[in-house]
C-alpha positions in Angstrom: 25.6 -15.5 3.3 29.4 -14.9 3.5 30.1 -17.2 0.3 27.3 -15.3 -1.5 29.1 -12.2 -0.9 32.5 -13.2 -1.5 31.3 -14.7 -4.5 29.5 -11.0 -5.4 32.3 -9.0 -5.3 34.5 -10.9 -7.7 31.9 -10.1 -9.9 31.3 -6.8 -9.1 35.3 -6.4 -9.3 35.2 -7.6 -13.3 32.6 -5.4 -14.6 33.8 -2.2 -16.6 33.5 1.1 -14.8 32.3 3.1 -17.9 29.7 0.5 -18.1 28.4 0.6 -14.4 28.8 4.7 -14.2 26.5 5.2 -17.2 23.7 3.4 -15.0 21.1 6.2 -14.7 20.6 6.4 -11.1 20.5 8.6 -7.9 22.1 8.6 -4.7 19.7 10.0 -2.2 21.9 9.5 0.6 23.2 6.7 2.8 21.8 4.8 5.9 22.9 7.0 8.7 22.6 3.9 11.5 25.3 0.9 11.6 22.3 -0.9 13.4 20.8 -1.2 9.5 23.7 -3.5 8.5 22.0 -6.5 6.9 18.9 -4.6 4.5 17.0 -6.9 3.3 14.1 -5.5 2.0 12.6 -2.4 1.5 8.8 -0.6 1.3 7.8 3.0 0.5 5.3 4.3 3.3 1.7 4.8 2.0 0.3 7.7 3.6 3.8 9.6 4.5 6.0 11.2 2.2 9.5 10.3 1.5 9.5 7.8 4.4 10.5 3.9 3.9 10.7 0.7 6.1 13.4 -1.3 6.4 14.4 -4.3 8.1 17.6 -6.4 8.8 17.3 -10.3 8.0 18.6 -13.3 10.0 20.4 -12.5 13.8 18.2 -9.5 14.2 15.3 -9.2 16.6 11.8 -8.7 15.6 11.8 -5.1 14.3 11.6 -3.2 11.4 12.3 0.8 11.1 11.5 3.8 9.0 13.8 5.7 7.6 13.8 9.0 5.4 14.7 8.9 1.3 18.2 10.6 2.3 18.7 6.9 4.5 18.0 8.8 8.0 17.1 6.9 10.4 13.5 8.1 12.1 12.2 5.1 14.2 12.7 1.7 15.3 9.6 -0.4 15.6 9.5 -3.8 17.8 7.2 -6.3 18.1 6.3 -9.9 19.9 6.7 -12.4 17.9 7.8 -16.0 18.7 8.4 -16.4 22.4 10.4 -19.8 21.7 12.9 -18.1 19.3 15.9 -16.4 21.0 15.3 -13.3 18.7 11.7 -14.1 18.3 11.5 -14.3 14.6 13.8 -16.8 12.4 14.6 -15.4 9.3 13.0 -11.6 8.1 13.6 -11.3 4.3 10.8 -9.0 3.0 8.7 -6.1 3.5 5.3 -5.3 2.2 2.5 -2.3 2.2 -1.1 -3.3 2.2 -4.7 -2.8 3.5 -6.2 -5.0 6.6 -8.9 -5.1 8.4 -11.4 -2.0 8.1 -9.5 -0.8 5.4 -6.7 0.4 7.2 -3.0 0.2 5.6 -0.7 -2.5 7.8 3.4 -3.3 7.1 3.7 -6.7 6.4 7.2 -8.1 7.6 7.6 -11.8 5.7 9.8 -14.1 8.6 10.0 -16.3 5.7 13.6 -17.1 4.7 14.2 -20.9 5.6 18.5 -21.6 3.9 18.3 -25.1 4.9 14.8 -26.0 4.1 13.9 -27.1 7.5 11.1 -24.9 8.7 7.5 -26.6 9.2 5.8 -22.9 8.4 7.1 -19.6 7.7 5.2 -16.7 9.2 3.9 -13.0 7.8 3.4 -10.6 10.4 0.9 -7.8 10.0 1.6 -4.3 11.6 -0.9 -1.1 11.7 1.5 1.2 9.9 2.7 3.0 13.0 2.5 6.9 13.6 5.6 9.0 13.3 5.8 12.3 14.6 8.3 15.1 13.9 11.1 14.1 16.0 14.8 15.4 16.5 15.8 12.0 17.8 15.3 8.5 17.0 11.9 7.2 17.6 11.8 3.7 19.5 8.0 1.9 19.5 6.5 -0.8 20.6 3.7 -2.0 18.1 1.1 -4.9 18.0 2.1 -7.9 15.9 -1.1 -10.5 14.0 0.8 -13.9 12.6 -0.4 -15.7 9.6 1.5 -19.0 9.3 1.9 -20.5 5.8 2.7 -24.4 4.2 4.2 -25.0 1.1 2.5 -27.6 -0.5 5.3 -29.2 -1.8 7.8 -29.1 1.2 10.2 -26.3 2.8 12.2 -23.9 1.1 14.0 -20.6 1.5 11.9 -17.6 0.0 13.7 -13.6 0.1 10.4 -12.2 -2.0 7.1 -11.3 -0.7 4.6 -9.1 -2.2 1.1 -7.9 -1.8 -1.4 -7.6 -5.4 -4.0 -4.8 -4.2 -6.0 -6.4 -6.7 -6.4 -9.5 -6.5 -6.0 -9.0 -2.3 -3.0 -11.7 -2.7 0.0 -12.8 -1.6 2.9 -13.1 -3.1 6.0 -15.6 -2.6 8.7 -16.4 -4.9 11.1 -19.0 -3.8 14.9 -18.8 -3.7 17.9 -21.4 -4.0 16.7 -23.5 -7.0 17.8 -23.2 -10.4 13.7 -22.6 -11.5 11.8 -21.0 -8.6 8.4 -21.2 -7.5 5.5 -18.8 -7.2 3.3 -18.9 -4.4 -0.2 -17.0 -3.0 -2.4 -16.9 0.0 -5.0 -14.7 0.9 -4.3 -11.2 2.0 -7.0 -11.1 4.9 -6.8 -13.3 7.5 -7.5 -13.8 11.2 -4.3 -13.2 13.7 -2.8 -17.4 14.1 -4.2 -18.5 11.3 -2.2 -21.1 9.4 -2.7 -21.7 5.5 -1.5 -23.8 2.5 -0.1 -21.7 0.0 -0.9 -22.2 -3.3 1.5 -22.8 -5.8 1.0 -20.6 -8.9 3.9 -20.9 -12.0 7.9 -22.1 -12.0 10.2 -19.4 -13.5 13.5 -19.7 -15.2 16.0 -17.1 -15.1 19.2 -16.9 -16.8 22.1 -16.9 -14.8 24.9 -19.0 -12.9 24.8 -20.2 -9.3 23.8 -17.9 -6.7 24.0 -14.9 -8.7 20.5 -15.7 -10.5 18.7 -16.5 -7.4 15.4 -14.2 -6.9 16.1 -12.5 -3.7 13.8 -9.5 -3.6 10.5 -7.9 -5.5 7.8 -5.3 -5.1 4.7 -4.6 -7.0 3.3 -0.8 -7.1 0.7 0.5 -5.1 -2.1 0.4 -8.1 -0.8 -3.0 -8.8 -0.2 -1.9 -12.4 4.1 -2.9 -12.4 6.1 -5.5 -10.9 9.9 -5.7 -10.1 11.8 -8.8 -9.2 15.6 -8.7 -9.0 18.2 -10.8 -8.2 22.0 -10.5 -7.4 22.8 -8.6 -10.6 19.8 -8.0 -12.4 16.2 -5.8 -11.9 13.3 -7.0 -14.1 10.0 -5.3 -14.9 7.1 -6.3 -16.0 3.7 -3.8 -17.0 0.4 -5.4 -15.8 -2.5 -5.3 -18.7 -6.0 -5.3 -17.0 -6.1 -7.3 -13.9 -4.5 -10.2 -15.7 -3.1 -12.4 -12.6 0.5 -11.8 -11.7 1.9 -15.0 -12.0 0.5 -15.3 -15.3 2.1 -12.0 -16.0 5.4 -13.2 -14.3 5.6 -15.9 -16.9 5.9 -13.5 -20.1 9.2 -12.0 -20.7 10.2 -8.7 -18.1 12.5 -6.0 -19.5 15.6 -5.8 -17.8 15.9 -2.7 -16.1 19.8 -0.4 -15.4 21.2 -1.3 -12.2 24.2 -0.6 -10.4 25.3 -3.8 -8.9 25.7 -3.9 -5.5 27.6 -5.5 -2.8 24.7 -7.6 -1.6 21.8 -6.2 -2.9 18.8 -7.9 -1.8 16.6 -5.1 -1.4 14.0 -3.2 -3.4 11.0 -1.1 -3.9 8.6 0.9 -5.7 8.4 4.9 -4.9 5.2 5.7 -3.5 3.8 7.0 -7.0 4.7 4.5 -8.9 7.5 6.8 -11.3 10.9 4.9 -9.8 11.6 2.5 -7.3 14.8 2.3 -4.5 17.2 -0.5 -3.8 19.8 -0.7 -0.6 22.3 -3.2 -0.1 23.6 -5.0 2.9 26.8 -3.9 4.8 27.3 -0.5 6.9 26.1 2.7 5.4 25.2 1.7 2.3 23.8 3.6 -0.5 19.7 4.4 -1.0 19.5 4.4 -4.8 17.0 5.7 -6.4 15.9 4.6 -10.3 13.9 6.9 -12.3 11.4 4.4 -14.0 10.3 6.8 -16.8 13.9 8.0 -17.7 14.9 4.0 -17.5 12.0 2.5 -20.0 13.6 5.5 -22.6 16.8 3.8 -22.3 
């Protein structure tokens, strides 16, 4: 993770100021905690306004927290997970929002990154999106954690992407670390310890040397209409026709979207309605962007 950085910020450090100021984009704030310090992914709330969650990846424990569009921290949320681990999950890289069972909406946190390859299953957890009342203070809950354990069909790999298709009631994991990466599904509904194959889908190709092409977040929006993958330097977008299947869709060209790079941005998300979608970096009170979507398509 250190090289990746390192490696980032000579970039960052070469591109022309004009260029990055003219990015259309909006600061709404910065993460007010130092315990956020690693973001790694990023999900608008469904049923609260201007509420997100939010987790750290590898080294952290098994939580996740909500915090307000100005970066406030609200609540921390923490779960059992693996009792064999020392911080009970391995590797949280993504966040998704979803239905589950009787309809209800449930935060799906993806312990699915894997940098050496060596992991005989990686694990989505699925959370009742937790109750937040007005508080002065920071929350701190305890909530009830159902694992689904996946396979690769074709042997382990690290993964930094996983999204949820409302309609097709998918899935979705994009792999990371190879030159062309993979995309896998798996069923949305499941029984807590259940343990699937994923199915793999469609290879992508981005442009792009080393690690800076590598796909390392994504979101799709609530009505399933758009999808956003990014990696280190670049946000791409693609606008669903019909119910056409996302991979299929993934496998057309995207638009490339403005962004401001980052010092290690990994995160990202749709807004609740669909109009713009955030993106936080890694390191100590970073910045919670915010992209208007309509304002960027003009562009």
């Amino acid at each position: 993770m250190k090289k990746i950085l390192s490696f980032l910020l000579g970039i960052v450090c070469t591109f022309n100021v004009q260029s990055q100021g003219s990015i259309p984009v909006i600061v709404m704030g910065k993460l007010s905690s130092a315990v956020n310090d690693e973001t790694s992914g990023l999900v608008a709330s469904s049923s609260k306004k201007r509420l997100l969650y939010i987790h750290n990846d590898s080294g952290d424990t098994s939580r996740f927290f909500s915090i307000g569009f100005d970066g406030t921290l609200k609540a921390i949320y923490s779960f059992g997970a693996n009792p064999l681990r020392r911080n009970r999950v391995n590797d949280c890289e993504d966040i998704a929002m979803g239905k589950g069972p009787k309809g209800k909406q449930y935060v799906y946190l993806g312990d699915i990154g894997d940098n050496n390859a060596k992991r005989n299953y990686i694990t989505i957890y699925r959370i009742r999106e937790p109750k937040l009342k007005p508080s002065g203070t920071v929350m701190e809950v305890a909530v009830d954690a159902e694992p689904l354990h996946l396979h690769y069909p074709d042997g382990a790999r690290d993964a930094e992407t996983l999204m949820i298709d409302p309609l097709e009631k998918l899935f979705y994991i994009i792999s990371k670390r190879e030159d062309s990466v993979n995309v896998y599904t798996a069923p949305l509904y499941f029984d807590a310890g259940d343990s699937v194959v994923l199915s793999k889908k469609a290879t992508l190709y981005f442009e792009g040397n080393t690690s800076a092409k590598w796909i390392c977040g994504g979101d799709i929006s609530k009505d399933g209409s758009q999808v956003l993958l990014k990696n280190y330097m670049k946000v791409f977008y693609w606008k669903r026709k019909g119910k056409e299947p996302i991979w299929q869709l993934l496998k057309t060209p995207p638009r490339e979207m403005p962004y401001r790079v980052e010092q290690q941005g990994e995160a990202i998300g749709f807004s609740p309605d669909g109009d713009g979608y955030f993106t936080i970096s890694e390191g100590t009170h970073p910045d919670v962007n915010y992209y208007p979507l309509k304002r960027n398509q003009e562009r």
